[in-house]
N, C-alpha and C positions, 0 to 999 in steps of 0.2 A: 226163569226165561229158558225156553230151549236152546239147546247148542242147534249151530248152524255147521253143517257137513262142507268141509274142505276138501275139496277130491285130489288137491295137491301135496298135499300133506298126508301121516300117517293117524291122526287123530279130531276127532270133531274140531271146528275150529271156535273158541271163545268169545261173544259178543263182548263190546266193547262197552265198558259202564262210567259215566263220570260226566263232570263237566265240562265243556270248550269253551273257552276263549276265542273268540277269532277277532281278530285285527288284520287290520291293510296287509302288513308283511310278516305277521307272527301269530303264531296258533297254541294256545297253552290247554293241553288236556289232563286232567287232574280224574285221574281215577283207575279204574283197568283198565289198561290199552289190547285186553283179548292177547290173540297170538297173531302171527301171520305168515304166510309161504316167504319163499325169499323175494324180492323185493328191491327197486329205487327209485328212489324218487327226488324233484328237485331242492326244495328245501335240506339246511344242514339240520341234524336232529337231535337231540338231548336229551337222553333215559335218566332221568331223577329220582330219589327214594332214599327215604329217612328209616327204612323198615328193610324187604326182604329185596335181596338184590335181582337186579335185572337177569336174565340167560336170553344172550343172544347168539347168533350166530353170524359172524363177519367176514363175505368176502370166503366163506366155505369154512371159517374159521369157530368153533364155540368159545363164548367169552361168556365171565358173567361181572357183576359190579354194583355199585351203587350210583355211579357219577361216570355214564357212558357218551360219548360222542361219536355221531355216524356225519362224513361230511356226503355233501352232495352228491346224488347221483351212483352214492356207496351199495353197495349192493349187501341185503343184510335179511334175517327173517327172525322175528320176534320168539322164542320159542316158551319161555316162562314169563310172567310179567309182575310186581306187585303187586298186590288188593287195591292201593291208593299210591299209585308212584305218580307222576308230575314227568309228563312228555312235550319239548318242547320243540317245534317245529320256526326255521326261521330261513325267510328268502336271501339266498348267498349277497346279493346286492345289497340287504339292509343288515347283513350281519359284521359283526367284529371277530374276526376270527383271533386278532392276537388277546383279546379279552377273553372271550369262553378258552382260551387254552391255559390261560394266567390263572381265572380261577376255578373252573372247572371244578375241581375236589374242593370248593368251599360252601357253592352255589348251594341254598336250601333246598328238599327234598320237597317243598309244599307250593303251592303256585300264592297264597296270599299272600309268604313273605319273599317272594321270587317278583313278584310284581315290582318292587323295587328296583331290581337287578335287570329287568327287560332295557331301559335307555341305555346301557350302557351296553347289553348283549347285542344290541337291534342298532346300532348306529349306521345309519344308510353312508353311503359309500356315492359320492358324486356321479351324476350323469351324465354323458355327452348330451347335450341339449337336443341332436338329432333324433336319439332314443329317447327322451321323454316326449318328442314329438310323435313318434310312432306309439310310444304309449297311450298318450292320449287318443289318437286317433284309433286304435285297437277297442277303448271304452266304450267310444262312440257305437262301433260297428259290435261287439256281445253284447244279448248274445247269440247273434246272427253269424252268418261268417265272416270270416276275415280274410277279404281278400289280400296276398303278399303286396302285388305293384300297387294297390292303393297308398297301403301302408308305407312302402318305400317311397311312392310320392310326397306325401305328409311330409316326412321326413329329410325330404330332396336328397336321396339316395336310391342309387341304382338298388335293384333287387338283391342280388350278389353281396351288395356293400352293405343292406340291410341286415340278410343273414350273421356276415360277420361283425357287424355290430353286435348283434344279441351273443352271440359266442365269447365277442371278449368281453363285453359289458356287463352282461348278466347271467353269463356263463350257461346257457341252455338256448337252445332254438328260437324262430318264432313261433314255429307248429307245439314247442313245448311248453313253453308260455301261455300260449293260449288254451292249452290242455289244462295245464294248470288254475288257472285263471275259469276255469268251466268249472273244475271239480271242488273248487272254493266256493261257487255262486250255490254248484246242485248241492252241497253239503250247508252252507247256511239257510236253503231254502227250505230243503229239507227237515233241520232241528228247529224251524219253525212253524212249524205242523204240518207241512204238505208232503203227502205222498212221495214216495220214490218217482216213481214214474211221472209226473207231473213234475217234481225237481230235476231229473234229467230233462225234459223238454224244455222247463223255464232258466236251465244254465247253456242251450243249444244243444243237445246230445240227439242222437237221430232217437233216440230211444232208451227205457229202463238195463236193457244186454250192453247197449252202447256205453253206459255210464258205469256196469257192473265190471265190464270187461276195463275201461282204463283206471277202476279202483283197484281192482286185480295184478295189474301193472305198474301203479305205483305206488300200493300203499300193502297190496300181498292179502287183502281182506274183500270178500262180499258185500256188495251194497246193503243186506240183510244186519250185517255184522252192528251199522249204526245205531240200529235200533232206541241201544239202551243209555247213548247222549242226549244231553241238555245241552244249549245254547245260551252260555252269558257274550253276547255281544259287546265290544271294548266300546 
């Protein structure tokens, strides 16, 4: 497969090869995870590998390891990856952060026998019942837009009161969220046979730039980059 040119970086950038997992609130990729510019994004993240260690760079920092952790919103760019390491991706609201830091240096380097390990890394974290009301009503409306005052109606919360909602609840915006929540739909649309450009229109993206440009911001990679994923669906 050709490499895909990164003009932010100082070296072609690596297509991404393996298989995904994706689930409601966790995404497990098993395989090469490419490289990537620097980078964050909302999900807390987990560099795994039973084989050659990660090289990343944190927060302007380089690290490398077997057993890495990037929290939310950490700002980080992939620069070495292993052939077959196991990345795991998990929304701060369904994650257990005092578990992934307990065992962390224990967790397997492989997603079959990490599968195990997911209910206890993923344990969702209670809702204010107003925010699962805006959530749901956010469903409704992707992936069209979303407009804010409806959503804080739903919710019977002022606009204001909404935003701060999403900030201490689930730590990220509602404009984030639904960002989010767009790049999860174009990305499984996607590793189900369809086009890029058709998967950004069928997760609301004005467009293929539109979708390229917020993977570029939160994941440091080209929409090109997917190419060489599979899709195991949980």
């Amino acid at each position: 497969m050709a490499w895909i040119y990164n003009s932010s970086m100082s070296s072609p950038a690596l297509p991404w090869n393996g298989t995904l997992l994706l689930d409601a609130h966790v995404a497990v990729l098993q395989g090469h995870a490419g490289d990537s510019a620097a980078h964050a994004h909302y999900a807390h993240q987990l560099l795994l590998s039973d084989g050659a260690p990660w090289q990343v760079e944190i927060d302007g920092v380089q690290q490398q390891g077997q057993r890495l952790w990037l929290r939310s919103f950490q700002s980080h760019a992939i620069l070495s990856a292993p052939a077959d390491g196991c990345t795991v991706f998990l929304e701060p609201a369904h994650a257990d952060l005092e578990q992934i830091q307990q065992h962390l240096q224990s967790l397997p380097g492989n997603a079959a026998q990490l599968h195990e390990w997911l209910p206890r890394l993923s344990r969702p974290q209670p809702l204010d019942r107003r925010v699962q009301a805006a959530l749901a009503r956010i469903t409704q409306h992707l992936p069209g837009p979303v407009p804010a005052a409806d959503i804080a109606e739903a919710a019977h919360l002022s606009t204001s009161q909404l935003h701060r909602r999403f900030q201490s609840e689930l730590a990220v915006t509602l404009r984030g969220w639904v960002l989010w929540q767009r790049l999860r739909s174009a990305l499984a649309h996607h590793l189900r046979g369809h086009s890029l450009t058709d998967s950004a229109h069928a997760a609301g993206f004005a467009d293929l730039p539109h979708l390229s440009r917020s993977l570029r911001r939160m994941f440091g990679i080209g929409a090109a980059q997917l190419q060489g994923l599979q899709l195991h669906a949980a």
